[in-house]
C-alpha positions in Angstrom: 31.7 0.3 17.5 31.9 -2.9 15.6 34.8 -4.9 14.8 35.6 -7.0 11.7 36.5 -10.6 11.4 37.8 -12.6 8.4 35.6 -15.1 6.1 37.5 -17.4 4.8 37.6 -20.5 2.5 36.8 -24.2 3.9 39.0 -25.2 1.6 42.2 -23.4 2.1 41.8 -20.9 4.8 42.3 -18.1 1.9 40.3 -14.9 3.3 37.2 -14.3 1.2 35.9 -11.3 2.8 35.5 -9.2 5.8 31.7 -8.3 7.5 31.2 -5.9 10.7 31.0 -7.8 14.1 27.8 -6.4 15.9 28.5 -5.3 19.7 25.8 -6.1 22.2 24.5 -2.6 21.9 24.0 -2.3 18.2 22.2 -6.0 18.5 19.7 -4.2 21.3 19.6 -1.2 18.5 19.2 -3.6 15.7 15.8 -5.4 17.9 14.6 -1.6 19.0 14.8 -0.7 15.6 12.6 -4.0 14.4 10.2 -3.2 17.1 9.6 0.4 16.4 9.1 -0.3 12.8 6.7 -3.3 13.8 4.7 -0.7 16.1 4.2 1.8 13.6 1.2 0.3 12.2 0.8 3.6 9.8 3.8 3.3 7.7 3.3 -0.5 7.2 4.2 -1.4 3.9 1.1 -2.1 1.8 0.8 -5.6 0.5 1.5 -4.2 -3.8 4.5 -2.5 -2.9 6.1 -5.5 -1.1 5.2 -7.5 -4.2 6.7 -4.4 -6.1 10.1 -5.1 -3.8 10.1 -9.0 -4.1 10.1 -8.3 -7.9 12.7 -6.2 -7.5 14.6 -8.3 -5.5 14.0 -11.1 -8.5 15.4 -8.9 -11.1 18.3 -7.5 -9.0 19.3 -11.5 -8.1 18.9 -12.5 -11.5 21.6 -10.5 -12.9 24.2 -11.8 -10.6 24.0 -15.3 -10.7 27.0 -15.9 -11.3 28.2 -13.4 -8.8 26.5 -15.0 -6.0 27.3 -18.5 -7.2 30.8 -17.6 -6.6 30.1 -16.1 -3.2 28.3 -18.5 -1.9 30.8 -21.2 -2.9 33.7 -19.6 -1.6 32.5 -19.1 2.3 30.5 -22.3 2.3 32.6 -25.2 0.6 29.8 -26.1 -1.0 30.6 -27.1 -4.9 30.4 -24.4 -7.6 28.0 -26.8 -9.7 25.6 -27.2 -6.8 25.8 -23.3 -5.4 24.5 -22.1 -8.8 22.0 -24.5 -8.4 21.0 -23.2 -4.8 21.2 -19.6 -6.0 18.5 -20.6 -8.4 16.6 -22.0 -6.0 16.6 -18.8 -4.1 15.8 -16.9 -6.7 12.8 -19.1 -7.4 12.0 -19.2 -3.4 11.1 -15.0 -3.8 8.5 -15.8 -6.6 7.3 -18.7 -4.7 6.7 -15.7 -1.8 4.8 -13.5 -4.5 3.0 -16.0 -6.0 1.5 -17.3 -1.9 0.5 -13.4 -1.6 -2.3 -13.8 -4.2 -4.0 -17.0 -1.6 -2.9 -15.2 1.2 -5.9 -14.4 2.9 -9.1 -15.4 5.0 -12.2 -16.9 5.0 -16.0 -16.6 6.5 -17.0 -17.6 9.7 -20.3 -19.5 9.6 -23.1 -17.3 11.4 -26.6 -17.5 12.1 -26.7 -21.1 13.4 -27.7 -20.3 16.5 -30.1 -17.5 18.5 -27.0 -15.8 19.6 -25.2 -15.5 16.6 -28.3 -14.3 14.3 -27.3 -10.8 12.3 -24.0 -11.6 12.1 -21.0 -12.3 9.8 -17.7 -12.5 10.3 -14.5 -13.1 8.5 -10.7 -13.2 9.2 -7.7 -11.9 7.7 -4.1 -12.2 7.8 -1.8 -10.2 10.3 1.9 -10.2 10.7 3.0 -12.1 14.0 6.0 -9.2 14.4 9.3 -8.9 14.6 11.3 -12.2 13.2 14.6 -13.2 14.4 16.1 -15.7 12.0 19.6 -17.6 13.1 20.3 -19.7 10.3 23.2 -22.2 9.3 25.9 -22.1 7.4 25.2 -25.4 4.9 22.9 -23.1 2.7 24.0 -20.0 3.3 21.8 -17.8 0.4 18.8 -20.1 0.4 18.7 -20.4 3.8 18.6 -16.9 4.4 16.3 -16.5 1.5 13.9 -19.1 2.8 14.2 -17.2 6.0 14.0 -13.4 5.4 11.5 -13.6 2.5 8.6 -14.9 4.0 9.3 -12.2 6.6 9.0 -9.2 4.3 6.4 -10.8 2.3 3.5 -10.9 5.0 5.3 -7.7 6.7 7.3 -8.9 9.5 10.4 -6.7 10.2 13.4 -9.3 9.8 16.7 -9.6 11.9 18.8 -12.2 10.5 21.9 -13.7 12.1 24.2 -15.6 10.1 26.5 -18.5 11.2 30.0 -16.7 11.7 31.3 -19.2 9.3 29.1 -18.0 6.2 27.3 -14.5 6.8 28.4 -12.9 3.6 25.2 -14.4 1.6 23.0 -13.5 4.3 24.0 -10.0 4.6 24.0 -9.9 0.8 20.0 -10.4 0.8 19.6 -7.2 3.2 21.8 -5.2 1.0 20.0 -6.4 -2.1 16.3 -6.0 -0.3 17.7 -2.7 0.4 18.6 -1.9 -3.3 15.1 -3.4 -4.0 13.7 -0.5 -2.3 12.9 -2.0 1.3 13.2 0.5 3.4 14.9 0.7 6.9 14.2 -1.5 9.6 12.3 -4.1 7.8 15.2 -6.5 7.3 18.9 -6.1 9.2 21.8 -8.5 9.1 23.6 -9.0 12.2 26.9 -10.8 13.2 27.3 -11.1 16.8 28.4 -13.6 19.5 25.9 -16.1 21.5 25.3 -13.5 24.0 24.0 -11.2 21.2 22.0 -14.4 19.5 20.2 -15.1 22.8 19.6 -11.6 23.9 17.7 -11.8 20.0 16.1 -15.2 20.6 14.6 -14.6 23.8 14.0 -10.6 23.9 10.0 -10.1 24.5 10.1 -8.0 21.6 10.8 -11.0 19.3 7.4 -12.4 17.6 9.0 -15.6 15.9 11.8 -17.3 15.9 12.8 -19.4 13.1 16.5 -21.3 14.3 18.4 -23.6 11.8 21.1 -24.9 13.5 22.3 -27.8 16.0 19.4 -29.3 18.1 21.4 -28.3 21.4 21.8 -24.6 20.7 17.6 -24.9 19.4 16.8 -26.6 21.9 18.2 -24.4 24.7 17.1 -21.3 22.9 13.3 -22.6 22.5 13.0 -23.0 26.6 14.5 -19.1 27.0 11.6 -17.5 24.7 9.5 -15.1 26.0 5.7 -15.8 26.4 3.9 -16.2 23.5 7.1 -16.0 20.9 6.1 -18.9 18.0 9.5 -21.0 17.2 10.4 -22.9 13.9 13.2 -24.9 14.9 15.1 -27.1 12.3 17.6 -29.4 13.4 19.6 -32.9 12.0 18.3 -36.1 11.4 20.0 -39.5 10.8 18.2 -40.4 7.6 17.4 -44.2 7.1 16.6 -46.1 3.9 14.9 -49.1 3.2 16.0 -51.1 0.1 13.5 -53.7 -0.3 14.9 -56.6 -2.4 12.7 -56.0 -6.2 14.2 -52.7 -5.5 15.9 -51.4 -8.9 19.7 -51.3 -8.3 21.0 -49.2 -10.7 18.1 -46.2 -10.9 18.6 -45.9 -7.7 22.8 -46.2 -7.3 23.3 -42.5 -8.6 20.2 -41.2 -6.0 21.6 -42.7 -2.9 25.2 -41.4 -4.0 23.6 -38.0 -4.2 21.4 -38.1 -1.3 24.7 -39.4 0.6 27.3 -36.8 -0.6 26.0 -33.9 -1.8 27.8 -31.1 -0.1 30.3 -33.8 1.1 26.9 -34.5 3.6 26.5 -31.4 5.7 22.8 -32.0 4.7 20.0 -32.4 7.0 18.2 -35.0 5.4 21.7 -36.8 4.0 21.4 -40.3 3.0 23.2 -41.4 6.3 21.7 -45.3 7.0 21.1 -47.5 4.3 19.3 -51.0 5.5 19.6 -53.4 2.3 17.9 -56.6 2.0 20.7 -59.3 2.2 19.8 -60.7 -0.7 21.4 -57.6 -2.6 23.4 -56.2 0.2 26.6 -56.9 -1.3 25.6 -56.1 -5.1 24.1 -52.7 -3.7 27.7 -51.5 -1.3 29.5 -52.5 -4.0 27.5 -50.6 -6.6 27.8 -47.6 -4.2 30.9 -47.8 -3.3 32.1 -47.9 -6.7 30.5 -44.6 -7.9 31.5 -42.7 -4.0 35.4 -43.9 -5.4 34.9 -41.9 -8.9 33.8 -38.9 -7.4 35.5 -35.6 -7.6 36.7 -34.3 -4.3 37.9 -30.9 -4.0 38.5 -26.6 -4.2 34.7 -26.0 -4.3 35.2 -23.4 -7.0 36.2 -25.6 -9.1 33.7 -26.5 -11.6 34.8 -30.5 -12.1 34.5 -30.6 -8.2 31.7 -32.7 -7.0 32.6 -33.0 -3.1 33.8 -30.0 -1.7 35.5 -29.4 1.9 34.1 -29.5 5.4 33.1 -26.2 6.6 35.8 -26.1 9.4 39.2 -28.5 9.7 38.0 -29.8 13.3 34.8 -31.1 11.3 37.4 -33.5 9.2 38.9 -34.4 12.2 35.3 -35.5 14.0 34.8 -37.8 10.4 37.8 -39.4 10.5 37.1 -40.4 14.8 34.0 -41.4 14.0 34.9 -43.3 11.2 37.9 -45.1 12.8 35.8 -46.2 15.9 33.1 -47.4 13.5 35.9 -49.6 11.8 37.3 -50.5 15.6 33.9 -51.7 16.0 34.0 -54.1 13.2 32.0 -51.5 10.3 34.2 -53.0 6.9 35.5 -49.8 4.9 34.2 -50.3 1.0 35.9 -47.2 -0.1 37.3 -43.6 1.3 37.7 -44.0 4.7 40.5 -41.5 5.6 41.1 -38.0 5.1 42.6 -36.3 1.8 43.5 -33.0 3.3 43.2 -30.9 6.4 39.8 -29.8 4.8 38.8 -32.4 2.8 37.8 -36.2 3.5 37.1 -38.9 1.2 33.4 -39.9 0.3 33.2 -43.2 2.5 31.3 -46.2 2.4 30.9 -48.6 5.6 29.3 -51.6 5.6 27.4 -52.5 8.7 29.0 -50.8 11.1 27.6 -51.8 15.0 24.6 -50.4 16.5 26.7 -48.9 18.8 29.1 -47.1 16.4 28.8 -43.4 16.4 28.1 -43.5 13.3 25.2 -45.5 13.5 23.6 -42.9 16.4 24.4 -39.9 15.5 24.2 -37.5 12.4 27.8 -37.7 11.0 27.0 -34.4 8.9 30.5 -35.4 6.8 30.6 -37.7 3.2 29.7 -41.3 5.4 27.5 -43.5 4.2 26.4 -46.9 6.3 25.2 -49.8 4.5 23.5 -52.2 6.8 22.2 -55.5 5.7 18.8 -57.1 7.2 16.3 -60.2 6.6 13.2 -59.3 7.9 11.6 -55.7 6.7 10.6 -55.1 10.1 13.6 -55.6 11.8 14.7 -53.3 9.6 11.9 -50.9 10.1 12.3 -50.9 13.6 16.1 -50.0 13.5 15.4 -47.5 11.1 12.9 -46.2 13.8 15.4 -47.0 16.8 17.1 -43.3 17.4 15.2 -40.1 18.5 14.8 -37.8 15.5 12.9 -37.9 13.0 12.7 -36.2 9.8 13.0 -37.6 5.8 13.1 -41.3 5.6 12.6 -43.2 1.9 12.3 -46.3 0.6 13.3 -48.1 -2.7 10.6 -51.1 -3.8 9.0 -51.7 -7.1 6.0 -53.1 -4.5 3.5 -50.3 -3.6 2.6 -53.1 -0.8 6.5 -52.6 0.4 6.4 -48.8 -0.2 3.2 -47.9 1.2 3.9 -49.8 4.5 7.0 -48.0 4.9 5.4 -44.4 4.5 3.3 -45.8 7.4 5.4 -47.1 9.5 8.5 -44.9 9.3 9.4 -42.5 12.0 9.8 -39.5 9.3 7.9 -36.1 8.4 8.5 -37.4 4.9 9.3 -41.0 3.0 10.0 -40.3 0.0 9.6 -43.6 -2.2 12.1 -44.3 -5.0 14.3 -41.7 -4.1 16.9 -40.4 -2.0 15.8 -38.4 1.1 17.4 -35.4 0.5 14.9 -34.7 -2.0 12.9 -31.1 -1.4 11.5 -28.3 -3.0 10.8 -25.0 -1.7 6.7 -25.3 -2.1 6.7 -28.4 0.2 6.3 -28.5 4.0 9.5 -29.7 5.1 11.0 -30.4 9.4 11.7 -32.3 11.3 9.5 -34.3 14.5 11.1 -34.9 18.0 14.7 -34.3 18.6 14.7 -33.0 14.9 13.0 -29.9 15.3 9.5 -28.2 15.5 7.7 -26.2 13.2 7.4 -26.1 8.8 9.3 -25.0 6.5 8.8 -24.1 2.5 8.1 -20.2 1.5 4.0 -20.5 1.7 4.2 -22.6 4.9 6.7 -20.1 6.8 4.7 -17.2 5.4 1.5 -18.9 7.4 3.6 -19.5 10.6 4.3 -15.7 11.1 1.0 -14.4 10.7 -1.6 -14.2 12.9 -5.3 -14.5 12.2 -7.9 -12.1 13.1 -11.4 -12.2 13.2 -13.7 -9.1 12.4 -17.8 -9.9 13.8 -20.3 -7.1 12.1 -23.7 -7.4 14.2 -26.6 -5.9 12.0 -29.9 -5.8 12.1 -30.5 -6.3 8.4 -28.4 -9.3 8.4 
């Protein structure tokens, strides 16, 4: 029988709710139950009547905004402000799912081109792939799940999601409100569980997809345990570099880098982490930034002044403030923040050039850390940009479409995004990551694509 464990506040440890722990056998019930639904290719839902849901779902989401604002500020740290804003982007993520059903669908095969295929045509349609496991993060906690679960039910994949233990309540909220839209049971499930249950999900033959948003070690791992033929989606960090070209326009583009940099105190995947500036305007550019990170409101996430909320867990302040201080050790100069407020709470930092070798400079810091880096020559700068082993959004500020456009080219990214910060996304967009940063697209209509499978259907006639 399951258990129950605590959710509780980044900020102050205050318990914000309780959700089931899943034993091993109701995780093998949860994946039977999937499966069995999947195989019952009668009581499929037809394609109106999961449109009928979706718009359900719409409707029901729409009338507690503000209720799932609050919720999913309080288990994720993230900043009331910004959580109604994801909310509404999750809400807007279902009608981007309706809206793909009405281009969802095949084309015609050319026929007749040769002997062999004379009196023929032939078409495809689309197919669900089958039973979806989604193990998602806890950054975004409703839009993630949204952007995970609805594509699932909208092309008719039954849907297990598992939730990071830190932040399941949003998750689980879209299954009970899919549920109150009138999806019926089996076709979406929320499960908490341990790694043994999240594996045993991952890599269980009867899993068609899996879509993982998490670390790139736990992805990784779980993409070489799938069984034959199961499609993965993995999305992992990156270590986002800009380029600020030296025409670039200082102040239009101060308030997007500090954005980019420290929205959701930088547990972002795409955070503005590296920041090369020409060294013409290095220092008028850290100082610029530095000045607006100092002004920023750091705080209880519920709070609506608050602009930087918490870190999701007290031992991810701790790893800021290490890296931090060996970054400084290593000769990184500390233009504002630098140390920690609170147990949960650490101030939005600026470093200027810290060393190649700094932690910092390596890996994702996934905290409020921003690295100025100064540099003469744009390919130099390119090529440091370039330097580490992910690759996902990169950007570049230039008033030269010379400048920009060789940067789209020649930076390591899945996306440059030019005169603006590179957390930048919309739902409608392809968006992952490329080497160690992942595999696979995301965005509703893309995701919807990626777990289905095409068939073809060949009609031989002799009046053809």
């Amino acid at each position: 029988m399951s258990s129950t464990i605590e959710v509780t506040s980044p900020y102050d440890d205050s318990v914000v709710g309780t959700v089931p722990f899943n034993t091993q056998e109701e995780v093998e019930a949860a994946l039977d139950l999937a499966h069995k639904t999947f195989l019952d290719r009668k009581n499929w839902i037809p394609r109106y009547k999961r449109v009928e849901i979706l718009e359900k779902l719409v409707e029901i989401m729409s009338s507690q905004v503000e209720d799932l604002t609050k919720l999913c500020a309080s288990e994720g740290g993230k900043p009331y402000i910004d959580s109604k804003v994801e909310v509404l982007r999750a809400i807007n993520s279902v009608k981007l799912a309706i809206e793909h059903l009405g281009v969802y669908e095949g084309k015609e095969i050319s026929m007749g081109q040769t002997p062999t295929s004379a009196n023929r045509i032939a078409y495809t349609f689309k197919e669900p792939i089958g039973v979806a496991v989604a193990i998602s993060a806890f950054n975004h906690p409703m839009n993630l799940a949204i952007g995970q679960v609805i594509p699932a039910i909208a092309v008719g994949c039954p849907v297990i999601i598992r939730p990071a233990t830190q932040t399941p309540m949003s998750a689980l909220k879209v299954v009970e409100m899919l549920k109150e839209a009138g999806l019926p049971e089996g076709w979406a499930q929320g499960i908490v569980c341990d790694r043994k249950g999240s594996e045993y999900l991952a890599t269980s033959p009867k899993t068609s997809f899996l879509t993982f948003i998490g670390s790139a070690q736990v992805g990784w791992y779980l993409s070489s345990k799938v069984a034959p033929g199961t499609r993965v989606a993995l999305e992992h960090g990156g270590v986002a570099p800009v380029i600020v070209a030296k025409d670039a326009d200082i102040d239009a583009m101060i308030p997007d880098l500090a954005k980019g940099g420290f929205y959701h105190a930088g547990q972002v995947c795409i955070s503005v982490q590296r920041v090369f500036v020409h060294e013409s305007i290095v220092d008028e550019v850290a100082t610029k930034l530095a000045a607006v990170a100092s002004k920023l409101v750091v705080g209880n996430q519920l709070d609506p002044k608050t602009e930087v909320g918490p870190l999701v867990n007290n031992g991810e302040v701790d790893r800021v403030e290490e890296w931090v201080n060996e970054a400084v050790e290593k000769g990184a100069k500390v233009l504002t923040g630098g140390k920690r407020i609170s147990k949960s709470c650490y101030e939005p930092t600026v470093l200027l050039n810290p060393s190649e070798d700094s932690i910092v400079s390596k890996k994702e810091v996934f905290g409020p850390v921003v690295c100025v880096y100064s540099y003469s020559d744009i390919d130099d700068a390119i090529a440091k940009a370039n330097s580490l082993n992910v690759s996902f959004q990169a950007a570049v500020f230039s008033k030269n479409i010379d400048t920009c456009l060789k940067c789209v080219k020649e930076l390591n990214g899945t996306a440059v995004i030019v005169n603006d910060h590179t957390a930048f996304r919309v739902d409608w967009m392809p968006f992952g990551g490329a080497k160690e940063s992942g595999i696979g697209v995301g965005g509703v209509p893309h995701v919807m694509e990626d777990m289905s499978n095409e068939k073809m259907m060949v009609i031989k006639s002799p009046v053809l």
